[in-house]
C-alpha positions, 0 to 999 in steps of 0.5 A, spaced: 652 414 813 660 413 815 660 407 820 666 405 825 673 409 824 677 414 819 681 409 815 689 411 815 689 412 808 684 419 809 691 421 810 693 421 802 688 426 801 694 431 801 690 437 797 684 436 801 682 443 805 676 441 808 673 435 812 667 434 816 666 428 818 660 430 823 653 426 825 657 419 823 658 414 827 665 414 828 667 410 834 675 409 833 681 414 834 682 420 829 688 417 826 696 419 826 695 420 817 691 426 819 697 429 820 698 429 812 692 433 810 697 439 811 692 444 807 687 442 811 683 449 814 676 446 817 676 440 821 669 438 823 669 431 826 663 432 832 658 428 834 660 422 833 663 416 838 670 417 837 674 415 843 682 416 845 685 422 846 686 427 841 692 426 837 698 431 839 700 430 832 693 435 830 698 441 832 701 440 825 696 441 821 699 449 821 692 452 815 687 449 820 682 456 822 677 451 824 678 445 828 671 442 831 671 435 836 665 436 840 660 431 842 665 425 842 668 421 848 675 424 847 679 423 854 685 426 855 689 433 856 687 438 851 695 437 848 699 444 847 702 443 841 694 446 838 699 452 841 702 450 833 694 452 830 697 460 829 691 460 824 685 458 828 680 462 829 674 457 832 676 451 837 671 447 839 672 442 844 666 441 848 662 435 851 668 430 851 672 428 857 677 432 857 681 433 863 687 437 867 689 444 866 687 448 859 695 449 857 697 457 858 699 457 851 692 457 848 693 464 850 698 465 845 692 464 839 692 470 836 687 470 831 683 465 836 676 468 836 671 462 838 674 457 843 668 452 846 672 447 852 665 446 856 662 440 860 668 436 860 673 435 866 676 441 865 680 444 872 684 450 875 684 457 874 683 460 866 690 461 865 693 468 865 694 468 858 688 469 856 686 477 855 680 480 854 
C-alpha cells in the first residue's frame, strides 16, 4: 500500500502511459510534476484522500483518454483547461467537493464519451454545449 502523497519526483516518469494510484491512502495534493508524463493516456487516482483542488496544469496532459479522481476530497471548481484533454473519452469526477458551474467548455470534448461529476457541489444549468 502506497501511504501519504505522489512524490514530485513521479514526474520524472517522462515515458509512463499509464498510472493508477487507486484504493491508496493518498492524503496530499496531486502534485504540479504531473505535468511531465506528457505520454500519459490513463490516470486513475480514485478512492483515495486527496485533498486541494485539481491542479489546472492536468489540462496539459494532451494523450489522457482516461482521467479518473473519484472518491477523494478534491475542492474547487472543476478547471477549464480539461477543455485542452481533446482525447479524453471517460471523466470521472464524482464523490469529491467540486463546486460552481460545470465549464461550458467540457462540451467541447469531441471524443468524451463517459463523463461522471455526481455527488459533488455542483450548481447551475448543464451547459448548452452539451448535445445528445
Amino acid at each position: 500500500m502506497v501511504t501519504n502523497e505522489i512524490p514530485p519526483s513521479l514526474g520524472n516518469l517522462s515515458k509512463l502511459t499509464c498510472l493508477d494510484l487507486s484504493y491508496n491512502s493518498l492524503q496530499d495534493e496531486i502534485p504540479p510534476s504531473i505535468e511531465n508524463l506528457s505520454k500519459l493516456t490513463y490516470l486513475r487516482l480514485s478512492y483515495n484522500s486527496l485533498q486541494g483542488e485539481i491542479p489546472p496544469l492536468v489540462g496539459n496532459l494532451s494523450n489522457l483518454i482516461f482521467l479518473d479522481l473519484s472518491y477523494n476530497y478534491l475542492r474547487g471548481q472543476i478547471p477549464s483547461s480539461i477543455e485542452n484533454l481533446s482525447k479524453l473519452a471517460y471523466l470521472n469526477l464524482s464523490y469529491n467537493f467540486l463546486e460552481g458551474q460545470i465549464p461550458p467548455s467540457l462540451g467541447h470534448l469531441s471524443h468524451l464519451v463517459i463523463q461522471i461529476i455526481s455527488n459533488n457541489n455542483i450548481v447551475g444549468p448543464i451547459p448548452s454545449q452539451w448535445s445528445w
